[in-house]
C-alpha positions, 0 to 999 in steps of 0.5 A: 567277805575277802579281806586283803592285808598289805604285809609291806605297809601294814595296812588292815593288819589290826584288822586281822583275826585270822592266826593261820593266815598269821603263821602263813605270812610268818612262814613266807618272811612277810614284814609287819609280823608285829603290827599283826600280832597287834591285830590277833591281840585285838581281835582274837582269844588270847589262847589262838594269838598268844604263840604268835605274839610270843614268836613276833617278839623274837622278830629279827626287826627292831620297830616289829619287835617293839609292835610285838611287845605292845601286843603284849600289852595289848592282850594284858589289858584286854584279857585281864592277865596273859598265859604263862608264855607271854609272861616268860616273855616279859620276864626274859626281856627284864627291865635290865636288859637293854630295851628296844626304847634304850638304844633308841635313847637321843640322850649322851 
């Protein structure tokens, strides 16, 4: 079976289970590296999506960024504890930096 994925839209991209096809579309720039990342966390041993979700949190796009991290969240919950890179991730990001939810904050 031959699965197509929409990297503009995101569509089937939870789907996704396939880590080359992941670098692949990394290599190309393709939009909706994140919500992809979501789809190795859900579908993938966390050893093979681990290197993916880690470059899909350094994404240059805020919104895919923030789908990269709930990758992070994603394997975390389904794997019972993440690799030593996933975890340098979090601790890097800290809960004092500026988060992506605090510059999106409505409040003055």
């Amino acid at each position: 079976m031959t699965r197509s994925w929409d990297w503009t839209t995101g569509e089937g991209l939870l789907g996704l289970d396939n880590p080359e096809e992941w670098d692949a579309a990394f290599e190309r720039g393709e939009r909706s590296l994140g919500t992809a990342a979501i789809g190795l966390a859900f579908n993938c041993p966390l050893e093979d999506a681990s290197p993916r979700i880690v470059r899909a949190t350094q994404l240059p796009d805020t919104d895919q960024r923030g789908f990269a991290f709930t990758a992070v969240g994603t394997a975390a919950r389904l794997n019972g504890a993440l690799t030593p890179e996933l975890y340098e991730v979090l601790r890097a990001a800290g809960p004092g930096r500026k988060s992506i939810a605090g510059t999106r904050s409505t409040t003055p």
